[in-house]
Structures are given as structure tokens and as C-alpha cells.
N, C-alpha and C positions, 0 to 999 in steps of 0.2 A: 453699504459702507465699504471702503475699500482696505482692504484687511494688508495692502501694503504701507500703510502708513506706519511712520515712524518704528519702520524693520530695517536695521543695519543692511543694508547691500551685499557688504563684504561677509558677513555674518550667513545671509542666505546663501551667498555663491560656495561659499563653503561648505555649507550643510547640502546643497543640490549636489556638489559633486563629490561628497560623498556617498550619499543615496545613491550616486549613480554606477558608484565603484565598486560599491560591497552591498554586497544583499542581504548580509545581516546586521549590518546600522541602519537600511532601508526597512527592514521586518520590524526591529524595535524602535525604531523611530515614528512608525505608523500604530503601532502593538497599542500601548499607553494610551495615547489619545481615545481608540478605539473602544478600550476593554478596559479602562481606569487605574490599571496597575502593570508593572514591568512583565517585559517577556523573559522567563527563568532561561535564562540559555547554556544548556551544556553543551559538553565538546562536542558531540554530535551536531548539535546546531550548527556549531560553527564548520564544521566539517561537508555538511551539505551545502550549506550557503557558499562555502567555498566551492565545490564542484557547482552549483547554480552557476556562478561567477565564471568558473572557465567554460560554461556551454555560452554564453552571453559574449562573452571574448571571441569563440570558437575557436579553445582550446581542445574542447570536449566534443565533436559532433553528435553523437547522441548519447544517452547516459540513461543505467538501471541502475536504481538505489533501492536495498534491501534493508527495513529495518522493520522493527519490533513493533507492537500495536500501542497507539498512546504514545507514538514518540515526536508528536508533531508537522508530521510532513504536510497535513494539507496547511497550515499555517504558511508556512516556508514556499510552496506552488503558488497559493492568493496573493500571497506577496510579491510576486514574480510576475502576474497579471499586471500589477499597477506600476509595478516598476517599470517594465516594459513598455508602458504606455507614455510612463515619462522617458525614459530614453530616446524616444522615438512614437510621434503618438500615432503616428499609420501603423503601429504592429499587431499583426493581428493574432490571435490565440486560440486556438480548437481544445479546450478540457472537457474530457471523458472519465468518466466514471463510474461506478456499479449502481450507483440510485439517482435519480434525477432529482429527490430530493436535495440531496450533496450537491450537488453540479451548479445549483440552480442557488444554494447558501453562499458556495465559495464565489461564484459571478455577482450576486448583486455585492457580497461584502469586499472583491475586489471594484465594482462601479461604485461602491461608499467610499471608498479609500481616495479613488481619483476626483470624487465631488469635493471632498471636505476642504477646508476652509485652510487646511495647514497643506495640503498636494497644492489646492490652485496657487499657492503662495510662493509656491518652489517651480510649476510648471503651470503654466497658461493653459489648459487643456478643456479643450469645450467638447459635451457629449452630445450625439444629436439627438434631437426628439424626435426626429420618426422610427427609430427603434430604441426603446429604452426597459427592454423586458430585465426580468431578471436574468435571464438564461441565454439573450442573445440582446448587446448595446452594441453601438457606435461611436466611434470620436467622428469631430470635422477639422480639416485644416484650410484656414484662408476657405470655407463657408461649403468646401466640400466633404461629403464623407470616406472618412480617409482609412483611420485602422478601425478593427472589430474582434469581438470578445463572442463566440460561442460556445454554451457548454451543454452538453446532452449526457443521458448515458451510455452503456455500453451498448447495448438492445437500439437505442436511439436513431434518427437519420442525419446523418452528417453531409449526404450529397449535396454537393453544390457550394458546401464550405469550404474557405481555404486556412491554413496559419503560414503565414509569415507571407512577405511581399516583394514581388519583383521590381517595385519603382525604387527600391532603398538599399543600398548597400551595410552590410554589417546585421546585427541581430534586429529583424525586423518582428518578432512573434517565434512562437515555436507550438507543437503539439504536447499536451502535457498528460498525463495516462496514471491517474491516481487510484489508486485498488483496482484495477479494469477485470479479477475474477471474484466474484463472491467467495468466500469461506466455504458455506454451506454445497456451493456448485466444485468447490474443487477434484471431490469422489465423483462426479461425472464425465467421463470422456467426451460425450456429448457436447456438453456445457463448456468444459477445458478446448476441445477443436472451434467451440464458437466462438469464444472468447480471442482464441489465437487466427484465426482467420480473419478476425476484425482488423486486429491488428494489421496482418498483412495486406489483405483483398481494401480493404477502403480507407482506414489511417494512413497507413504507407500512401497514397495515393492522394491524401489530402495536404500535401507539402506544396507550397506556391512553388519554391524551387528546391534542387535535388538536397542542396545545404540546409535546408530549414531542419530544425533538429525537433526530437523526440526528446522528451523525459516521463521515463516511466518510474513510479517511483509505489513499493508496495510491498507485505511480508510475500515470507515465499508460501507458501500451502501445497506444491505437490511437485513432486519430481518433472512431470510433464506441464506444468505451471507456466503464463505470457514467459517471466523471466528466463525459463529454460526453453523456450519454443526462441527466444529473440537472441540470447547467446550461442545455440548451436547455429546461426547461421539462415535462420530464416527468412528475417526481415533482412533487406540491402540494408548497408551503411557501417560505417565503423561503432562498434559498440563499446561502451565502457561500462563494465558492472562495479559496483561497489556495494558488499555488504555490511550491516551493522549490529553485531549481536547482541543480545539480554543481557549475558556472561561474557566476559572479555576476560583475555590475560596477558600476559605480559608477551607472546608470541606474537598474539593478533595486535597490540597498542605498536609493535615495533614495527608494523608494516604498513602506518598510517605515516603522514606526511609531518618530515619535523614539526612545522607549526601546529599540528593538533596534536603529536601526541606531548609536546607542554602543559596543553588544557587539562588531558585524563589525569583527574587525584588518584595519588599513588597512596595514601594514606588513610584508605578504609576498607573493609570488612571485607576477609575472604574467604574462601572455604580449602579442605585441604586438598585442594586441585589447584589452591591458586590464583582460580578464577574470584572475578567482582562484578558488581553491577553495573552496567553501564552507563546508570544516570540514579546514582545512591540516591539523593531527595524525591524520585518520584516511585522509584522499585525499588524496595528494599530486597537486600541480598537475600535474606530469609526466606522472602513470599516468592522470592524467582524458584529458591530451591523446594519449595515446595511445589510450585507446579512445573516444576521437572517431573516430580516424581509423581504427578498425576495430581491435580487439585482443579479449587476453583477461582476465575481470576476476580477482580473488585468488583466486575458488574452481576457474580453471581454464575457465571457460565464455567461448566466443566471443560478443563483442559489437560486432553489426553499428553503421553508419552512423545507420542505422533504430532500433536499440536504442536508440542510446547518446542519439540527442534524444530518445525519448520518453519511456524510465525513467528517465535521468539529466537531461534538462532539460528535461522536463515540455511539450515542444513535439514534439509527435507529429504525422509528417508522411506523405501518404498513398502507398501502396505503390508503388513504379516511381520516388520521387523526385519531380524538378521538371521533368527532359526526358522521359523514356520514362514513361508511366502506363502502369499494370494494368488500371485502366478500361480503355484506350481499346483492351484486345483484347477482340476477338469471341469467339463460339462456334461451331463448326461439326457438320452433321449428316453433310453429306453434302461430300464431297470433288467440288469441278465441275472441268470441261475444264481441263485448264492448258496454258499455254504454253507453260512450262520448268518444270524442278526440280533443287535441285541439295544438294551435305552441304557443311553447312557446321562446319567443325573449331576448339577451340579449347584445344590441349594442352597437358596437363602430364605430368610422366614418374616424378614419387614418391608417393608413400601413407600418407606420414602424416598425423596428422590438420592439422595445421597448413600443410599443401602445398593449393594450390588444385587444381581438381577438372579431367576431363579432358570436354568437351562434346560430341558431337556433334547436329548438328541436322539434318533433312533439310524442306526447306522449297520451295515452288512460287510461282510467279505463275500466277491465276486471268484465265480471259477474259474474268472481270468487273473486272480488274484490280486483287484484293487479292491481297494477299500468304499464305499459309497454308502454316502448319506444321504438317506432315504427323509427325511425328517426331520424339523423341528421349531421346538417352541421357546418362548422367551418371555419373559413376562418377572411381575414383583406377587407374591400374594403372599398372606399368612397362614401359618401353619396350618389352620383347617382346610382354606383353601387351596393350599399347595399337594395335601394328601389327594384333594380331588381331581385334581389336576395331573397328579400322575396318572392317578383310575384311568379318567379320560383318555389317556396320553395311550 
């Protein structure tokens, strides 16, 4: 059936070229049809979707966007896949990410976006059949294969891939780099150099040409974190960072762009700092301040002190805090003469997981006059089993 029948022209040209101008009436214009109900859009939203917009113009060469967990960004990326493909259907896209799972949701639901029946309507775009995985499609133009969508993870092989394209002037595809460190790997230096060398040694090198732009977009998690390895200067290219906090106040709203800070409601809930929510209908002020101060988030997961500024307000601060550091201990090989030594206890008497834990330490002074810890244990047990435990100990 031909789904252009009795569609206003004028009506369509309209609607394509705005799809093509803003990329947040391209996101909720595709949103609805897809998922049966409207895209909630806070100023945030609007606020990415505008930096999306100027890396597409090549306002922006490349772009790091820091925000809170749950705030939408892989929504905002998918959408960018398809859009792109209607701009321009040779552009090609390399998306990366921490599971291939992910990689592999957001490719086919951007290859659903370009099939459906409301994109063919607004763009002519044919996908070829001899690749049409979820995780690596094709377009064709006039019968050739022309742009391409891969997406792996981070671990993944990308050689041989390209994003963006030398036959087309303007935004042809771009690399797109959504959580590219795990949470859990952030405490690994190991894992933090992997992750950052990817970036450098084979992303970087997966540009068709020097122009083709990078958008990384992800909370922060660690001092030496992609974001901070790509703003000190490591990867070539001009960078633009942009963070987005949990808690906002009227400091940080004043150093956003007239046109968004319009959006931020000035007229809800604050605490005596001042600070507010940054998207009140999904985080409420209260539950933020509570996992400030160490709680658990909606899905049940503990989040530290440490968490809570680095994923939720993108100020990631180094391990030990601001009195005790982690640097500032040693390492030892050999245990020297000591002085004294003695256990040192710090108990608790239940076991669930939300009960704090039961410590002991057994620790010396050195005749070189350090301190060294010799030992220790950690564990939950109750009071019978805790007396045993020191015996042991």
C-alpha cells in the first residue's frame, strides 16, 4: 500500500525539515509512535539535543556530555542514528559501548526507526539485505551500498570500520561513545588505561576523515575516567565538555545557554543550599538528598558518598576523600621490627545487607616509625559468631 497517499506535501515538507533541524522534535516525533506514549522532555533534553544540533552543523567538533544515571542519553544517541541517516543516507555511524547487549538494542531500534512506515514517509531510504544484523545494517543509494551503522562494545572489534564519509560534504555519520567505562571497572586502573586507549589507539583512528566528530556522552566515575583522559588533551581534536548535575542551583542554571536556562522551573523544592533537582518529576529532591548522604538508588543498589558526586554530580573526587587519602598508603614487602602491635575492632552484630560490616584490623608501629597493617578481616556475623571471630582473629 502506498502510505503516501492522501498526505498533505506541504504538511510533510514541513515536518521533514524540521526533523532535520532540531533533534528534539526528530526524538519525540519518532518517541510516540514507537513506545505509545510522549517523550517527558526536561530542559536537559532540550539542552543535549541542542549540543547534538551544533555537532551536526559543525558548531561543536567533538563533544563530552556528563550527566546523571536515568537521564536519557542513550534515547537522545538512537535518535541521532536515524536521523542521520535521513540527512544524509551514506552516513555512516560506529556506536560503542560497555555491553554489547546495549550496542546491539540501540542499532536494531535505530534500523526500526528508519524501516517504519512514518521515516519511509518523510525519507525514501532503502536498507540492504545483505547485512541487516542488529548490530551492523546498511542503506543503498540508487542500488548501491552506501551509508552503515555499527555498533560493538568496548572490548569489541571495530577494525575495518569507518563513521562518517569522504564522498559527502557536511555531517556524514559521526562516532558515538555511550558509557564506554563500566561503573564497577572504574576502581581499576587496569580497566580505566583500557578503556582510554581504546579511545585513543583505534576510535580516534576510526574517523573516515579528520572532521568526523566523536560524541561521548556518560556519568563521570573516577578522576582518571574516558572524560578526564579526553579533556586533558589526549585524544587530537577540539573538545567541548558539557556537564549536567543531579543538584543544580542557580550558579550552575546561569551558566547554561539563555534558551535553556528559560526551561529550568524556578518554582520547586529546595534545600538550604539552595540547590534543586534537576528533573523534579523523575528525582525527587529528597531521594537525591538522601543518596548524597549515602543510600540506596530505585533499583536497590548502594550508593556511596563517592558515587553519588561522581555519577550524579559529575564532580568525581579522589578515593580516601579530602582527610584520609589512598595515595598517601604505602606498600609493603617485608614486615620490619616493630614496637608494638595491636587489633583493632569495629563492630557490628546483624547481617543484613543494609547493616554495616564487622572490621577487624591487627596493625604495628615500625622502628622506623610507620604505622603498618599487618591484617585484616571484614565480614557481617552475629553476636555469637562475632565473639568467635575475634578468638580466631
Amino acid at each position: 500500500m502506498n502510505s503516501r497517499v492522501n498526505i498533505d506535501p506541504t504538511k510533510l515538507e514541513v515536518e521533514r525539515t524540521k526533523c532535520e533541524d532540531e533533534h528534539l522534535f526528530f526524538t519525540r516525533r519518532f518517541f510516540k509512535p514507537r513506545m505509545g506514549f510522549k517523550f517527558m522532555v526536561n530542559w536537559h533534553h532540550a539542552y543535549v539535543a541542542w549540543l547534538i544540533d551544533e555537532v551536526v552543523k559543525g558548531n561543536i567538533a567533538n563533544l563530552v556530555i556528563n550527566v546523571p544515571p536515568g537521564a536519557g542519553k542513550t534515547e537522545l544517541t538512537t535518535n541521532l542514528i536515524a536521523r542521520g541517516i535521513g540527512l544524509n543516507p551514506r552516513s555512516r555511524f560506529l556506536y560503542l559501548s560497555l555491553s554489547q547487549s546495549l550496542v546491539e538494542d540501540v542499532s536494531a531500534t535505530a534500523r526500526n526507526i528508519v524501516k517504519s512506515e512514518d521515516f519511509q514517509r518523510l525519507w525514501s531510504t532503502d536498507i540492504s539485505t545483505s547485512t541487516d544484523a542488529k548490530a551492523s545494517w546498511k542503506t543503498t543509494v540508487e542500488g548501491y551500498e552506501a551509508g552503515h551503522v555499527y555498533a560493538a562494545s568496548m572490548g569489541g572489534q571495530v577494525t575495518g570500520r569507518r563513521a562518517g564519509t569522504l564522498a559527502e560534504d557536511g555531517f556524514t555519520g559521526c562516532i558515538i561513545l555511550d558509557d564506554p567505562l563500566k561503573p564497577e571497572d572504574a576502581f581499576s586502573k587496569p580497566a580505566r588505561d583500557k578503556a582510554n586507549r581504546k579511545i585513543l589507539n583505534t576510535v580516534n583512528s576510526r574517523k573516515a576523515k579528520s572532521d568526523t566528530p566523536i560524541i561521548m556522552i556518560m556519568q563521570r566515575l573516577h578522576v582518571e575516567d574516558p572524560t578526564n583522559f579526553v579533556m586533558t588533551g589526549n585524544v587530537p581534536g577540539d573538545w567541548t565538555q558539557v556537564s549536567i548535575p543531579a543538584l543544580i542551583d542557580d550558579a550552575y542554571i546561569s551558566t547554561l545557554p539563555e534558551s535553556i536556562q528559560k526551561l529550568v522551573p524556578r518554582d520547586v523544592e529546595r534545600d538550604d543550599q539552595g540547590r534543586q533537582s534537576y528533573w523534579p518529576k523523575k528525582e525527587t529532591l529528597k531521594s537525591l538528598l538522601q543518596l548524597e548522604k549515602g543510600g540506596k538508588d530505585k533499583d536497590g543498589a548502594t550508593v556511596s558518598r563517592y558515587t553519588f558526586s561522581s555519577q550524579y554530580q559529575q564532580n568525581p573526587k579522589k578515593l580516601g576523600g579530602d582527610l584520609i587519602k589512598g595515595e598517601c598508603f604505602g606498600r609493603y614487602k617485608e614486615l620490619p621490627q616493630l614496637q608494638w602491635r595491636a587489633v583493632f575492632v569495629d563492630t557490628a552484630q546483624k547481617t543484613k545487607e543494609h547493616n554495616d560490616w564487622s572490621v577487624f584490623m591487627l596493625a604495628g608501629l615500625g622502628v622506623d616509625g610507620k604505622l603498618y597493617i599487618i591484617d585484616v578481616l571484614r565480614g557481617k556475623w552475629t553476636a555469637p559468631e562475632l565473639n568467635q571471630q575475634a578468638k580466631n582473629f
